[in-house]
C-alpha positions as a LaTeX table, in Angstrom:
\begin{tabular}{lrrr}
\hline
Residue & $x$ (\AA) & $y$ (\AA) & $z$ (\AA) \\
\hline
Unk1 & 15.89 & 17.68 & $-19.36$ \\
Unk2 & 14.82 & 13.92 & $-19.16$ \\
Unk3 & 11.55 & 14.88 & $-17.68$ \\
Unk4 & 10.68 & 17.28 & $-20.33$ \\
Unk5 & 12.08 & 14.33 & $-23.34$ \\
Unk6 & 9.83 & 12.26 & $-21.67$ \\
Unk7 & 7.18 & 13.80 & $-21.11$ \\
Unk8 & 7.00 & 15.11 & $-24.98$ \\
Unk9 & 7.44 & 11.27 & $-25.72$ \\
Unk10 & 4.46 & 10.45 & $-23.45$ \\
Unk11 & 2.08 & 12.98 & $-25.20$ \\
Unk12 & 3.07 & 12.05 & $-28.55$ \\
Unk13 & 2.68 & 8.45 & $-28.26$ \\
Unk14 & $-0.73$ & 9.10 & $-26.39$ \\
Unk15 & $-1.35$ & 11.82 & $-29.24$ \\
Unk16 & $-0.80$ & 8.56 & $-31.93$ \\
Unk17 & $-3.51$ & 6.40 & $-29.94$ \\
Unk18 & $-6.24$ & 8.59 & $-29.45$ \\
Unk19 & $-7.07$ & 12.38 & $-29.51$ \\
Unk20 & $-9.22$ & 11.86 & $-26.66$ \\
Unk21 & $-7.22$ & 10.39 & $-24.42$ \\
Unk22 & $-6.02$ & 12.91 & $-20.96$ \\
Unk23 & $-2.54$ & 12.41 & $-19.34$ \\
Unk24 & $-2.74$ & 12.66 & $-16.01$ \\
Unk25 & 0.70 & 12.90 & $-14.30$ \\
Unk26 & 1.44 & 11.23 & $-10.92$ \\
Unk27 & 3.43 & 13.12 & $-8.85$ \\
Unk28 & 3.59 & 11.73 & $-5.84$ \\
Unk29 & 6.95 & 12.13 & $-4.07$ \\
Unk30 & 7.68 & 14.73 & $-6.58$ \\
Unk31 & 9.53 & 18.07 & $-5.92$ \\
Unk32 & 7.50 & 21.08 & $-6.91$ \\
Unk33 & 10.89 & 22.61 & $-8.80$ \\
Unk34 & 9.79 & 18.98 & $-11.38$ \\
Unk35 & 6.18 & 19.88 & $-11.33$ \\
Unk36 & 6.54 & 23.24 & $-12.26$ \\
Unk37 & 8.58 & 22.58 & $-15.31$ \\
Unk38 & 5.52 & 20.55 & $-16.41$ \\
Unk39 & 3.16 & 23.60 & $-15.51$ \\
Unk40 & 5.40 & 25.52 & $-17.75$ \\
Unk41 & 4.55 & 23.45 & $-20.57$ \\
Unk42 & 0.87 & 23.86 & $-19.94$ \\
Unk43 & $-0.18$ & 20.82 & $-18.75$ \\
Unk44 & $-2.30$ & 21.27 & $-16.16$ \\
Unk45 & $-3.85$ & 17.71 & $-14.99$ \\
Unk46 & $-2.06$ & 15.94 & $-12.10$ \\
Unk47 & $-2.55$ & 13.09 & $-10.06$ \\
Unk48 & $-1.94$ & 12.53 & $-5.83$ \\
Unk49 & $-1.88$ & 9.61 & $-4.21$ \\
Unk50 & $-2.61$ & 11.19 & $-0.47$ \\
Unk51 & $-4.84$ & 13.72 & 0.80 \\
Unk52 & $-2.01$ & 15.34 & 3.48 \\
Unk53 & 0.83 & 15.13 & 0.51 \\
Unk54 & $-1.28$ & 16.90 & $-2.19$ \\
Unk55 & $-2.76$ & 19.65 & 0.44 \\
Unk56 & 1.18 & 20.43 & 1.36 \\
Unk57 & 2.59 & 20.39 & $-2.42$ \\
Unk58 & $-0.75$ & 22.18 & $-4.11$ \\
Unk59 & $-2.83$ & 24.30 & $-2.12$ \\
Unk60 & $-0.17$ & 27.26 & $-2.94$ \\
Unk61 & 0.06 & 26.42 & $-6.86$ \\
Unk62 & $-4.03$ & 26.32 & $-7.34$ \\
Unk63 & $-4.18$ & 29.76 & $-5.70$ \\
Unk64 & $-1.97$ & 30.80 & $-8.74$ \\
Unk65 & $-3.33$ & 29.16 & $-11.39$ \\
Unk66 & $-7.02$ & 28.54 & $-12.15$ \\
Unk67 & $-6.52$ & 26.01 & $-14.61$ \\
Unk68 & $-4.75$ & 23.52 & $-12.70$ \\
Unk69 & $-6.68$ & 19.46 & $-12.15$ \\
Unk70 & $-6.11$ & 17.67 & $-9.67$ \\
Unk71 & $-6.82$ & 14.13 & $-9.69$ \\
Unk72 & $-6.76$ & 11.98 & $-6.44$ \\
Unk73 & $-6.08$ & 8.01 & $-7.42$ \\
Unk74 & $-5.21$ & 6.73 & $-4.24$ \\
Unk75 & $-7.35$ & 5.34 & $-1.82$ \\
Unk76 & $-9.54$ & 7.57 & 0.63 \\
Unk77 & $-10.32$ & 7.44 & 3.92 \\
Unk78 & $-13.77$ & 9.09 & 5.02 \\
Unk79 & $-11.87$ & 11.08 & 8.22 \\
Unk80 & $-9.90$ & 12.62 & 5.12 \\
Unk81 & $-12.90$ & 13.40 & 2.86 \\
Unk82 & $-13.60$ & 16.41 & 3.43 \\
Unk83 & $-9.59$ & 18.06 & 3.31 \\
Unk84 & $-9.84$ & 15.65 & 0.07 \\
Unk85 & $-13.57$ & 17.70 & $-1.73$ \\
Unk86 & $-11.06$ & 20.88 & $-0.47$ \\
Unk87 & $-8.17$ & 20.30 & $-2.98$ \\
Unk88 & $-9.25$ & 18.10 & $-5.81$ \\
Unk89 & $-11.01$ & 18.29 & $-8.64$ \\
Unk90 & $-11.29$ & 14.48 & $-9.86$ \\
Unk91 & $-11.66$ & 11.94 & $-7.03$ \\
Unk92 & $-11.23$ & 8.75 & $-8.93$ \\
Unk93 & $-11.42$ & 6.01 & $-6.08$ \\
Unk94 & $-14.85$ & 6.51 & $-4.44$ \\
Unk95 & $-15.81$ & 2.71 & $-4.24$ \\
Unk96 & $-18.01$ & 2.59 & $-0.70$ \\
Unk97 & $-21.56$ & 3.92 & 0.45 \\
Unk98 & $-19.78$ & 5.61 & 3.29 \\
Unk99 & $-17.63$ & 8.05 & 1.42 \\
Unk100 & $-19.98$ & 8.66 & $-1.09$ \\
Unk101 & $-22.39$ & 10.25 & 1.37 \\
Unk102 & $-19.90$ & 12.28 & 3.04 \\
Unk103 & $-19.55$ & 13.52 & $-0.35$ \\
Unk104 & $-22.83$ & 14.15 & $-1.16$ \\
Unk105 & $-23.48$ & 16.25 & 2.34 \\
Unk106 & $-20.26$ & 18.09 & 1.62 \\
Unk107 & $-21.77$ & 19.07 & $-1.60$ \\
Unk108 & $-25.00$ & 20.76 & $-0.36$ \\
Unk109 & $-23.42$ & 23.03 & 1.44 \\
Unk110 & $-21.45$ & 24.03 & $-1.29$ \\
Unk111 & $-21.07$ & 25.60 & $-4.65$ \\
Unk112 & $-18.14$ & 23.11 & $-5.96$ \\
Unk113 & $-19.53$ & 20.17 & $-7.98$ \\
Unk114 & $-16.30$ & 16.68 & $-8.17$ \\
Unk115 & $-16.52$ & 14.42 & $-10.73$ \\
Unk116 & $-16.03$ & 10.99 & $-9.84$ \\
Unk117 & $-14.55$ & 8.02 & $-10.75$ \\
Unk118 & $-15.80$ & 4.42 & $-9.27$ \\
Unk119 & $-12.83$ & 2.58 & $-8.50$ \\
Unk120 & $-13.65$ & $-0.89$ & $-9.60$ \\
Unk121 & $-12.08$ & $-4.52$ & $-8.03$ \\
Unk122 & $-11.88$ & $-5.70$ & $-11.81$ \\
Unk123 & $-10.00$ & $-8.78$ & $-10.42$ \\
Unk124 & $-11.67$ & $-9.32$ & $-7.02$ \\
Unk125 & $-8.34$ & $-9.28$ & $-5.21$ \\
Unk126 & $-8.90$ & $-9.58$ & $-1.36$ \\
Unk127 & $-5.93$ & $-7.46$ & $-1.03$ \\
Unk128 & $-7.15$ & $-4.33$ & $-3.53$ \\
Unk129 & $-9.86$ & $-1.45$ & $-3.03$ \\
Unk130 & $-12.76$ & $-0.80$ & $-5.23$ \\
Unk131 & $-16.19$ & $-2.19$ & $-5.32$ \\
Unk132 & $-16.90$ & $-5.71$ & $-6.52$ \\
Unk133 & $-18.36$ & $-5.86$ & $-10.45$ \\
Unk134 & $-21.74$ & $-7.57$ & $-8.84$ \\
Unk135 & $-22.51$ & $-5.05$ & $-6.59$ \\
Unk136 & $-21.14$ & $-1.91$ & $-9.34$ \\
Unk137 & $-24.86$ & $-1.41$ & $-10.98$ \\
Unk138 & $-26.52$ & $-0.69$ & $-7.90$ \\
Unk139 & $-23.89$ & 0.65 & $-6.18$ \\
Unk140 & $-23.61$ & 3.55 & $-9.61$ \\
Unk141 & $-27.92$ & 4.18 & $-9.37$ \\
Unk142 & $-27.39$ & 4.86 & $-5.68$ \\
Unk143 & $-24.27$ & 7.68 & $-6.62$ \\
Unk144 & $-26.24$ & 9.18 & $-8.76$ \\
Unk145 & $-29.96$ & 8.68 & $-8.31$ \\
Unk146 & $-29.81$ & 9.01 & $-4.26$ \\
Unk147 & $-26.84$ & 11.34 & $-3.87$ \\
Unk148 & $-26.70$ & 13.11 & $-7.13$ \\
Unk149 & $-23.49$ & 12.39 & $-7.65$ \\
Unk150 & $-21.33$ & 13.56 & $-10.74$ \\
Unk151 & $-20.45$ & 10.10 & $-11.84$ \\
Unk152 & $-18.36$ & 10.00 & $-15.04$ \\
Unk153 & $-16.92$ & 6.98 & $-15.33$ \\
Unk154 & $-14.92$ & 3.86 & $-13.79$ \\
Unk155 & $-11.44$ & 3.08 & $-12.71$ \\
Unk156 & $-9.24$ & 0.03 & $-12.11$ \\
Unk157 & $-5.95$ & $-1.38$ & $-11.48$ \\
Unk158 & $-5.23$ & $-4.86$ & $-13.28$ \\
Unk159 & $-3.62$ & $-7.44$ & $-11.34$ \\
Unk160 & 0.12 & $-7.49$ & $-11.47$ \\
Unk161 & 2.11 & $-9.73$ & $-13.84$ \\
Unk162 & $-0.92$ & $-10.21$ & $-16.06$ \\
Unk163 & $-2.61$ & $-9.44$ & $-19.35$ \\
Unk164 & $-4.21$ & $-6.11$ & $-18.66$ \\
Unk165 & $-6.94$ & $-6.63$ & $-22.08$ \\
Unk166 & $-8.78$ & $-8.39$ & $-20.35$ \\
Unk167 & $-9.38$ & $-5.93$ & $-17.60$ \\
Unk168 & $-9.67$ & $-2.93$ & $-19.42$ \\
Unk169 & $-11.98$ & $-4.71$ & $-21.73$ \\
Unk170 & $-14.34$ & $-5.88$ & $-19.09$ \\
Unk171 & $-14.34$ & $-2.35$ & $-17.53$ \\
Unk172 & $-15.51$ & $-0.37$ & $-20.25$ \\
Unk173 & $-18.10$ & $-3.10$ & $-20.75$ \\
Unk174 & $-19.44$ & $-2.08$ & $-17.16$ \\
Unk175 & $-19.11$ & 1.87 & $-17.81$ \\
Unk176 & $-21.28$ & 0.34 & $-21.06$ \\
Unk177 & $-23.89$ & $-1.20$ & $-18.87$ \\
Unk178 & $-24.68$ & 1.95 & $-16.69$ \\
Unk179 & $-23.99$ & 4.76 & $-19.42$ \\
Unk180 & $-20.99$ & 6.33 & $-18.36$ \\
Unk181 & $-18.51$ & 7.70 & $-20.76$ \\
Unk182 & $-15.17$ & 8.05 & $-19.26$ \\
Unk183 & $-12.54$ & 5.40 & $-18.18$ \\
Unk184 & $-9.82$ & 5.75 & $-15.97$ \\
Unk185 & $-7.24$ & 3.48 & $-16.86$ \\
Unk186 & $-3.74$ & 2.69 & $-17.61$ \\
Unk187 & $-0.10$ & 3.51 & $-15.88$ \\
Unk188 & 3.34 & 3.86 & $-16.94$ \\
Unk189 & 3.54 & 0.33 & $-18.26$ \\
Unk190 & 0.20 & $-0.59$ & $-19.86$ \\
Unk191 & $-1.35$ & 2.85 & $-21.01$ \\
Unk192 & $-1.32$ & 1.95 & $-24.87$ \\
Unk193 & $-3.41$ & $-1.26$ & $-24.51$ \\
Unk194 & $-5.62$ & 0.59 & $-21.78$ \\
Unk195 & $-6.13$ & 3.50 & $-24.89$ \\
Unk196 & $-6.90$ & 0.56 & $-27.51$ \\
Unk197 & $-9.58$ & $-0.60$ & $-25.14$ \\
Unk198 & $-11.19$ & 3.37 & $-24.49$ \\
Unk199 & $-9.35$ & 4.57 & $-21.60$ \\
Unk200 & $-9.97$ & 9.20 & $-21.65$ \\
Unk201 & $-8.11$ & 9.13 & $-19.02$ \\
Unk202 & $-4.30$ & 6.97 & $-18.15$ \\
Unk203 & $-2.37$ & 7.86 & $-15.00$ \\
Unk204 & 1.55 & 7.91 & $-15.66$ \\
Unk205 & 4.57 & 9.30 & $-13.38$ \\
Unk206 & 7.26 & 6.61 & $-13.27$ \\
Unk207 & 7.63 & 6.74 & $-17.29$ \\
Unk208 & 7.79 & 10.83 & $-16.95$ \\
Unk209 & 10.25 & 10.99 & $-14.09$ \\
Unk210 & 12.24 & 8.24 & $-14.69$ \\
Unk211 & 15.94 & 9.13 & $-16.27$ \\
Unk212 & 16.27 & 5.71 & $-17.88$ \\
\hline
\end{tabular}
């Protein structure tokens, strides 16, 4: 029943924030029996962290049920690319020239259109992914002028242990700068100052599955 609590607590505060705002529930590690209780409630947009993981736990559950979203927000390799255009609907890490024209090629020789995410290094950590803020205007014409790319917004992760404003503010300033509408930030712990700043889109599991 905690699940359920919080997830209704979840939605409501998001609900408070912003109308606009989607929840997109992390399962990784999840059991489906979890997941499905969710599905029950109609919610229908869920985030993977791996390609395999997501293929193993989904691939039966989107056969049933059109209206199912899945999100990946981990990082991709390009020798999982393709298994990854199979299975999701959202990729919200693309961040590399590479990957984004294994995307593009996968998409002209097919009917299914991803919207993507640019995963942004909003802190320039050496240890993070995501594409540097110098090299994100170019890098965004290129997506979508050269590959025609469904570019819809940006993502990022703050830096641990820090004031996440500053972040978030500084990435919808970029989405700003290169007219794109939707912002993919937020987790379990920072979501409502990631809404106050624009985020459409806030990735939360821990908060959901958590019985504390």
């Amino acid at each position: 029943m905690h699940i359920l609590e919080n997830y209704n607590f979840i939605k409501n505060s998001i609900h408070s924030y912003s109308k606009k705002t989607t929840l997109i529930i992390v399962t990784k590690n999840q059991q489906l029996e979890k997941i499905n209780s969710l599905i029950q409630l109609k919610h229908f947009d869920f985030g993977e962290n791996r390609v395999q993981e997501a293929v193993l736990k989904w691939r039966n559950l989107i056969l049933h049920n059109s209206s199912l979203k899945l999100h990946l927000i981990g990082k991709l390799q390009s020798n999982k690319a393709k298994q990854a255009f199979e299975i999701f609907d959202y990729i919200h890490t693309l961040d590399n020239e590479k990957l984004a024209e294994i995307f593009s090629k996968l998409e002209i020789n097919s009917l299914k259109k991803i919207k993507y995410f640019i995963q942004v290094n909003i802190a320039n950590e050496s240890h993070k992914n995501g594409i540097s803020s110098t090299k994100l205007n170019s890098f965004v014409k290129y997506c979508i002028n050269d590959l025609r790319l469904n570019i819809i917004g940006l993502m990022c992760i703050p830096p641990i242990h820090s004031d996440p404003s500053i972040y978030f503010k500084n990435l919808c300033e970029l989405a700003n700068q290169n007219n794109l509408k939707e912002l993919s930030m937020g987790m379990s712990n920072d979501y409502e100052c990631a809404i106050s700043y624009g985020a459409t889109f806030v990735r939360i599991g821990s908060k959901i599955f958590s019985e504390n």
